[in-house]
N, C-alpha and C positions, 0 to 999 in steps of 0.2 A: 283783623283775621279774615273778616267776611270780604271786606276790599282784595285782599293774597290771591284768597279762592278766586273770585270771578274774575282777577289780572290773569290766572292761568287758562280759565278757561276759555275764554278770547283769546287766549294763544296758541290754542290746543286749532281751534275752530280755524286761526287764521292760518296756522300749518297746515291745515288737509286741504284749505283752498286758494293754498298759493302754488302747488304744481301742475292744478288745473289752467290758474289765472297766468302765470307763465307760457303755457302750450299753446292758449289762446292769443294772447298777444304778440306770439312770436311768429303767426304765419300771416304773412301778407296776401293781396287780395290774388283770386283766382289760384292760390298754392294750394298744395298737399302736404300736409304732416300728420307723417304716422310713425307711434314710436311703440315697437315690437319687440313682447317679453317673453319669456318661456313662461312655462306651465309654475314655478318657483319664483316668476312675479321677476327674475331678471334680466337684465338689458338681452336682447338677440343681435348679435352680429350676423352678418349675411345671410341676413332675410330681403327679399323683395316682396316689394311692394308694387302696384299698378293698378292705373284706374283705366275699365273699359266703360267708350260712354255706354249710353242704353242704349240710344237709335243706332250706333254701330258706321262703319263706311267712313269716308272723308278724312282718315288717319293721313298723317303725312309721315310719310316713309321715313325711317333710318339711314343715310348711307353711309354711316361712320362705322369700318371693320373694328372687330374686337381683336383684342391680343391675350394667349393663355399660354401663358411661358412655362418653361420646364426648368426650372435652378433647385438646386442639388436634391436632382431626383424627387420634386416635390412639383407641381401644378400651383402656378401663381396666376391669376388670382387660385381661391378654394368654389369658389361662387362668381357665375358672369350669368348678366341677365341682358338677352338681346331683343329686337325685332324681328320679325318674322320676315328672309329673304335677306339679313345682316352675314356676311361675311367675317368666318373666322380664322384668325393666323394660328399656326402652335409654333413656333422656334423654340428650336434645343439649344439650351445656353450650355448645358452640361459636356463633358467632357467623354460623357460614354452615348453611346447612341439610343432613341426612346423607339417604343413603337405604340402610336395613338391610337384607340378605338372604343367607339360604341355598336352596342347592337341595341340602343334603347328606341322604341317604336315612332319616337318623332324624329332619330335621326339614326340612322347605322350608315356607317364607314370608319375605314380604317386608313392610316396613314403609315407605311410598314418601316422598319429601321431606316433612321435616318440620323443624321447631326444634324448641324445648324438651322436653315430657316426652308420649312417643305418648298416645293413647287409652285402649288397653288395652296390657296384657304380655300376653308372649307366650308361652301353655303347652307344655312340653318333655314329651309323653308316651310316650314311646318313645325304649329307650337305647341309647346309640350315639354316636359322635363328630358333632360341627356343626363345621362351619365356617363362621363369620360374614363378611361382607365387605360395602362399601358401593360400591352402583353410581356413585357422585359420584368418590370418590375411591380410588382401587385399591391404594393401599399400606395401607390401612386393613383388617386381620383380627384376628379373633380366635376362640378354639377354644372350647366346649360340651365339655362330658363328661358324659353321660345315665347315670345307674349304678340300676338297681335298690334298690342298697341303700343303708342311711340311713347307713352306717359306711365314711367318707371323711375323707382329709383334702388338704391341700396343700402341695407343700413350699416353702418359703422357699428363700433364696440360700444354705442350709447347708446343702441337699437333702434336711432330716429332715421326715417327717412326720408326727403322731401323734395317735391318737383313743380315746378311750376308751368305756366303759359297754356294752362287748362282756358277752354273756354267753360262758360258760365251753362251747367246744366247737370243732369243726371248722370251718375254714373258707379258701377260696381266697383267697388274698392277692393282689393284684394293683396293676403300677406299671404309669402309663402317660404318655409325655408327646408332644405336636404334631410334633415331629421323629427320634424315637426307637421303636423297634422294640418295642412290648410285651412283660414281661414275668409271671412269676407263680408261686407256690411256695402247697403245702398245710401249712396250720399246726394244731397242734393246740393250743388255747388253753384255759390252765391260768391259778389264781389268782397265778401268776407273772408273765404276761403276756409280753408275745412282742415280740423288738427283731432286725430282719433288714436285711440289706443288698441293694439291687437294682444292678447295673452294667447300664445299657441300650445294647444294639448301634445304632448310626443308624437308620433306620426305610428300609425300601427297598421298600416298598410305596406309590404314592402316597395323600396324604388324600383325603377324601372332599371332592368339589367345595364349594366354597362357594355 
């Protein structure tokens, strides 16, 4: 009976410290992982994540344009997170014509009725949250995330998000998502690499206008 007892309870012990001991051995050296929950302890999809170093400078630029498609009247992705000075596309797949615009303070323009694929994309130089929206159709938004730095990722429906090719030193961690309350912890980054958890409070601030 007393052997039952203590079989259970090294099992109890060995469950709470195996989703630690998995997160840890699953990041390789010089990586990031961060796996981002709400406020109810569950997974967050299209949260971003990014580490700015401390000392700052020496980032190596983004040149890859982002793409924020429009199919049936909805903004695909919901969530894009760029570099600061990244070029963005909007093509209208849709059948009726969009009209794209932010007035939010890190970016305002607008791109006025159109179909298929605008003119030019649109340069995001200055970081900060966008909120996208179409003056056609008002259920249609979706969110920008301006970051300084090149060392970002996104998290999927399993709320993990991971990026690599950090070099080895200090730097702010930070998670953020559209409806939740920013978070952010200081990491000091070793050839270990660094796996952290974020629970994000609702956001009780409102966003920036679209």
């Amino acid at each position: 009976m007393m052997a039952a007892w203590r079989l259970r309870q090294c099992a109890r012990a060995a469950a709470g410290l195996l989703p630690a001991m998995l997160l840890a051995n699953s990041v390789d050296a010089n990586d990031i992982q961060a796996t981002v929950r709400d406020a109810t302890g569950q997974p967050l999809a299209d949260a971003v994540v990014y580490a700015e170093p401390a000392r700052g400078g020496g980032a190596v630029k983004s040149r890859k344009e982002a793409l924020i498609e429009q199919i049936d009247k909805t903004y695909v992705p919901y969530v894009t997170a760029v570099q600061t000075g990244t070029f963005v596309n909007f093509p209208n797949r849709d059948s009726v014509r969009h009209h794209v615009y932010s007035f939010s303070p890190a970016k305002t323009f607008e791109i006025k009725l159109f179909s298929g694929v605008p003119a030019a994309p649109v340069q995001f130089d200055k970081a900060g949250e966008v909120v996208i929206g179409c003056n056609i159709h008002d259920q249609m938004i979706a969110h920008i995330l301006v970051v300084d730095t090149p060392h970002f990722a996104k998290t999927g429906k399993d709320g993990v998000a991971k990026f690599d090719g950090l070099s080895a030193g200090d730097y702010t961690l930070r998670a953020w998502h559209p409806t939740a309350a920013p978070a952010s912890e200081k990491v000091a980054l070793t050839a270990k690499g660094h796996a952290t958890q974020f629970r994000l409070a609702p956001r009780t601030q409102a966003a920036p206008r679209k």
